[in-house]
C-alpha positions in Angstrom: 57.7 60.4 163.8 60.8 58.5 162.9 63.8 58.8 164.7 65.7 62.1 163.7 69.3 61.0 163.4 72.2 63.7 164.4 73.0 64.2 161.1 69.8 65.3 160.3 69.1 68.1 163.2 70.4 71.3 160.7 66.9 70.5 159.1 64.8 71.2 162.3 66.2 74.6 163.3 63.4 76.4 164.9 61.7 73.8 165.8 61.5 71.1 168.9 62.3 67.7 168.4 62.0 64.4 170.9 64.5 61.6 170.7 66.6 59.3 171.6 70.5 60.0 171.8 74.0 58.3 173.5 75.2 60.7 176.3 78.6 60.6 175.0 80.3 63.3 177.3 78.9 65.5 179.9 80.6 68.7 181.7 78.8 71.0 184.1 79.8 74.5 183.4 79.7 77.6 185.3 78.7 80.3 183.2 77.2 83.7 184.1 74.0 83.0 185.1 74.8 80.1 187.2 75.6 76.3 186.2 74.6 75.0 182.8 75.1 71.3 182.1 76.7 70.6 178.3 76.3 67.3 177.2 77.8 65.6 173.6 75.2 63.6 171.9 75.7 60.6 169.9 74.3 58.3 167.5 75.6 55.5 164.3 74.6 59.3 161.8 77.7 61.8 164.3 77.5 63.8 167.2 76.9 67.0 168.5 76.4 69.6 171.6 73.4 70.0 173.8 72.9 72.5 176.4 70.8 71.8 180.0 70.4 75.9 180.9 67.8 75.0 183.8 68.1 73.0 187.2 71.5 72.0 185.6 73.2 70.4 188.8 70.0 68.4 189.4 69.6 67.1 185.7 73.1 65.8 185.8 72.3 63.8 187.8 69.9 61.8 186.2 72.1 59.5 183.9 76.0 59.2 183.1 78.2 59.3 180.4 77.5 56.3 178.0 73.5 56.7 179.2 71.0 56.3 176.4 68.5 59.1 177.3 65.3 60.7 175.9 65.1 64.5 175.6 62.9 67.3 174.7 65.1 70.3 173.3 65.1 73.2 170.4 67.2 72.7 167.7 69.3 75.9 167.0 72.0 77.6 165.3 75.1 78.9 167.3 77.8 80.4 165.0 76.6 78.8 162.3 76.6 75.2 164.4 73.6 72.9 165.1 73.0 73.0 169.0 70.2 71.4 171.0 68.7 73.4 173.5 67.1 70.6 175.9 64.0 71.2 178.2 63.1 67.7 179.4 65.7 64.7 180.0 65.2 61.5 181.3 66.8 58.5 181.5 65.9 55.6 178.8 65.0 52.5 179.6 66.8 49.5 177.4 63.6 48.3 176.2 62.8 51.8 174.2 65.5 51.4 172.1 68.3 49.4 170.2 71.8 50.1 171.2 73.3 49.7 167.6 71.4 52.9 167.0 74.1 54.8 168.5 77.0 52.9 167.8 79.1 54.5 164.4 81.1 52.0 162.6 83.6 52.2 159.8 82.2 52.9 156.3 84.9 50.9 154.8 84.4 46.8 154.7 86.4 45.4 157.6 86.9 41.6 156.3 88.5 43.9 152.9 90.8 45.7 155.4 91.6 43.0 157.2 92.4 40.7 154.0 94.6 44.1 153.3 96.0 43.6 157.0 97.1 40.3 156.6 98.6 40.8 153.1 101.0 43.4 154.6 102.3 40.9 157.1 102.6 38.8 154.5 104.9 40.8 152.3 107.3 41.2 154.8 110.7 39.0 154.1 112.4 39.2 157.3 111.6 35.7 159.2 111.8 36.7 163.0 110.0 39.9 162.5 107.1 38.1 160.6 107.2 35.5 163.3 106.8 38.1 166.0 104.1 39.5 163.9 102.1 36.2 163.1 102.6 35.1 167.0 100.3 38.6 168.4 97.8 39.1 165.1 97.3 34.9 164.6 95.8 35.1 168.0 92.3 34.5 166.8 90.6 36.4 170.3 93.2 39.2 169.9 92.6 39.8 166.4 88.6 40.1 166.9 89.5 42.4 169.7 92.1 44.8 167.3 89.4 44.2 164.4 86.1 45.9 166.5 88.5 48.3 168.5 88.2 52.1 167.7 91.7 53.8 167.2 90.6 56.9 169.4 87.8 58.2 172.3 87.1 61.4 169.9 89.2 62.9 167.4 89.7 60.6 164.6 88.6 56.9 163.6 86.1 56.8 166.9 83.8 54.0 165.8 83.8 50.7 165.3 86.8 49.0 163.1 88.2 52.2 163.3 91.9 50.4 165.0 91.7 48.3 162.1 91.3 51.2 159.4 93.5 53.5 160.6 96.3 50.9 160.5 95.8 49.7 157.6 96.0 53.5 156.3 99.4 53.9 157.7 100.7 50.8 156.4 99.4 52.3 152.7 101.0 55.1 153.4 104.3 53.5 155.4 104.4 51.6 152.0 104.6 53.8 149.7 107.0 56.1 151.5 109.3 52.8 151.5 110.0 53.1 147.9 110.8 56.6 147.6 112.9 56.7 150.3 116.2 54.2 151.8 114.8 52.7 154.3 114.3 49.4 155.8 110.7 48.7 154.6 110.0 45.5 156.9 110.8 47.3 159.6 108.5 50.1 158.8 105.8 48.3 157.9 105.7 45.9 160.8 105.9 48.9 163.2 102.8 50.6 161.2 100.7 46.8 162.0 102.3 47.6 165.8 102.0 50.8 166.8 98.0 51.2 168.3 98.1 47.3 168.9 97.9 48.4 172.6 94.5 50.4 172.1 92.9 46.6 172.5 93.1 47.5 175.7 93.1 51.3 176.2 89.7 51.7 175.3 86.1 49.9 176.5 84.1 50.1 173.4 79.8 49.9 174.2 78.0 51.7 175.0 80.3 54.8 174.5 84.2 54.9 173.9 86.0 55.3 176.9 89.7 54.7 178.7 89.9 51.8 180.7 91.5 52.3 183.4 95.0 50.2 182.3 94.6 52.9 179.2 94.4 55.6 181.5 97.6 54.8 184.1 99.5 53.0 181.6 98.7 54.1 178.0 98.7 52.2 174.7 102.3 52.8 174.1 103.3 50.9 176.8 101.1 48.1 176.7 101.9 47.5 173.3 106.1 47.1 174.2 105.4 45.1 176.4 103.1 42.4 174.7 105.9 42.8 171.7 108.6 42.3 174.1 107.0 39.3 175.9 105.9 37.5 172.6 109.7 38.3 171.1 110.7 36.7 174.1 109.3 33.1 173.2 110.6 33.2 169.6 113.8 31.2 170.3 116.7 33.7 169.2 115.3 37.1 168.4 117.6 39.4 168.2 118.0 42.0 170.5 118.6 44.5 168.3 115.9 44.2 165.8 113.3 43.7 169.0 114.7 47.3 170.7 114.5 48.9 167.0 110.6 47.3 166.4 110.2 48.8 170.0 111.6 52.3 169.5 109.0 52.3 166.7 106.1 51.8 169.0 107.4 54.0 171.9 108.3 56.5 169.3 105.8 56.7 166.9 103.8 59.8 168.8 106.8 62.1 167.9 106.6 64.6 170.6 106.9 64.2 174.6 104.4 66.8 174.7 101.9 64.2 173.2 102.6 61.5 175.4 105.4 59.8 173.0 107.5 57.9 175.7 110.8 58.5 172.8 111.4 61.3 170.5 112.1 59.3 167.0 115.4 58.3 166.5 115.5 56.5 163.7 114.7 57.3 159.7 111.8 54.3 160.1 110.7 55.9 163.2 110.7 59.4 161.9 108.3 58.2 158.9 106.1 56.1 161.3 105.4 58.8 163.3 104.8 61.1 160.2 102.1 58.6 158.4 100.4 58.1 161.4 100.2 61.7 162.5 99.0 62.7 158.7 96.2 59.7 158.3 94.9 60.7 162.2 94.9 64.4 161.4 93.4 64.2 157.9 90.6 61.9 159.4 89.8 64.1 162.4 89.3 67.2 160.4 87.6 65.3 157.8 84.9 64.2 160.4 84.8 67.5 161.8 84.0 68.5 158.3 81.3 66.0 157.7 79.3 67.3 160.8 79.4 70.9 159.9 76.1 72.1 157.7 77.0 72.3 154.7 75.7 76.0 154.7 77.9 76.7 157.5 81.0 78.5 156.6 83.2 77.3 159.3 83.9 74.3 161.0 82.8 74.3 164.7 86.2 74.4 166.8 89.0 72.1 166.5 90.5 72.4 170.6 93.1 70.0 169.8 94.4 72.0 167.1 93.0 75.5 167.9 91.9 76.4 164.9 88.5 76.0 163.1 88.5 74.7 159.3 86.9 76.6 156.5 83.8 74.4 154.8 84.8 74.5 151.6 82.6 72.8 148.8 84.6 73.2 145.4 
């Protein structure tokens, strides 16, 4: 049989399928009848949950997080969600199967978005701030870095080029807000090309996304002040003020202490930033949610980061 992708599971209910899926997460849960072991599988089609009810503790100890492993399960529906209900696990060996199986990428044509990257930083009149731009994104190993970088570990643009997609969306949207509203549109839009420019380095990309641990003690905010404040320091001249207000964008631009913004935003340029980057992250997180849920399923399965589920609406 040919491989059953994720995506295609909803057709199987009822019945056992074997396979071979990325262990993208894995918790073990104490429910009511003792441990179970929950894992999150992956591959290029979406993801979803699998349950270990038996010898839990001992299973999970088979592979780790980012392990490619081969399972036995029941597919099933729980509240109107595809589940797996897994009887045998083992670890994979590499030679049984090819990693870019379980990798998702972008739908949209990086070498188009990046052309659209590029023409952004072009537009933008203001000398120094262009310089400061061209003297990170020129960086040919950089650039390939930002270019292949997802822009999260799960809730939106988790794949491949998706760093690169979702800044170009908030540059569309960054420029668009410019001419409706008085603001100063080079500094908005070189603080949309900015703001995840850290997330090179928050995140380890293969097998599965995960923080690295300068992401996890220092955070993409901070990493990417300081690489602006370090290449703004070589430019001969820059002026201070323009470099704290490109840096108030970036340390800014998450809008709320309680989600990890180092700076409420202070400015009108600020303000926006923070709102075109929360609407493009938001919009894309429940749009994925949406693309995983069956499309005979009424609701989406359950947004925790919003608390709320979404309803599956198909007119």
């Amino acid at each position: 049989m040919d491989r059953i992708e994720v995506r295609e599971l909803s057709q199987f209910v009822g019945k056992e399928i074997t396979g071979f899926y990325l262990a993208a997460e894995k918790e073990l849960r104490e429910g009511k009848g003792g441990y179970y072991l929950r894992i999150r599988i992956q591959d290029r089609s979406g993801s979803c949950n699998a349950n270990v009810w038996n010898n839990a503790q001992k299973e999970a100890e088979i592979f780790e997080e980012g392990d490619v492993i081969k399972i036995a399960a029941m597919v099933t529906n729980y509240k109107g969600q595809t589940q797996l209900s897994i009887s045998k696990i083992r670890l994979a060996d590499k030679s049984e199967y090819d990693l870019n199986d379980f990798l998702a990428k972008s739908q949209k044509d990086p070498k188009a978005l990046a052309d659209e990257f590029f023409a952004y930083l072009e537009s933008i009149q203001d000398a120094n701030l262009k310089q400061l731009l061209l003297s990170i994104f020129e960086d040919r190993e950089f650039f390939t870095k930002f270019s292949f970088a997802p822009a999260a570990k799960s809730w939106h643009h988790n794949y491949i080029h998706g760093l690169l997609e979702h800044t170009v969306s908030v540059a569309r949207i960054c420029d668009f807000a410019s001419r409706y509203y008085n603001v100063n549109r080079d500094l908005l839009i070189a603080g949309a090309l900015l703001h995840d420019s850290g997330k090179v380095y928050e995140y380890q990309q293969v097998p599965a996304i995960e923080f690295t641990t300068l992401g996890r003690l220092v955070g993409h905010l901070t990493i990417a002040d300081q690489m602006v404040c370090t290449k703004a320091a070589a430019i001969n001249n820059f002026p201070s003020e323009l470099l704290m207000l490109v840096r108030h964008l970036i340390l800014a631009h998450h809008g709320e202490y309680e989600k990890a913004s180092v700076r409420l935003p202070q400015t009108i340029e600020a303000l926006l930033l923070h709102l075109a980057d929360n609407m493009d992250a938001q919009t894309i997180g429940v749009q994925q949610l949406l693309e995983i849920t069956p499309s005979d399923s009424e609701w989406s399965e359950f947004d925790k980061l919003n608390n709320r589920y979404y309803y599956n609406y198909h007119g």
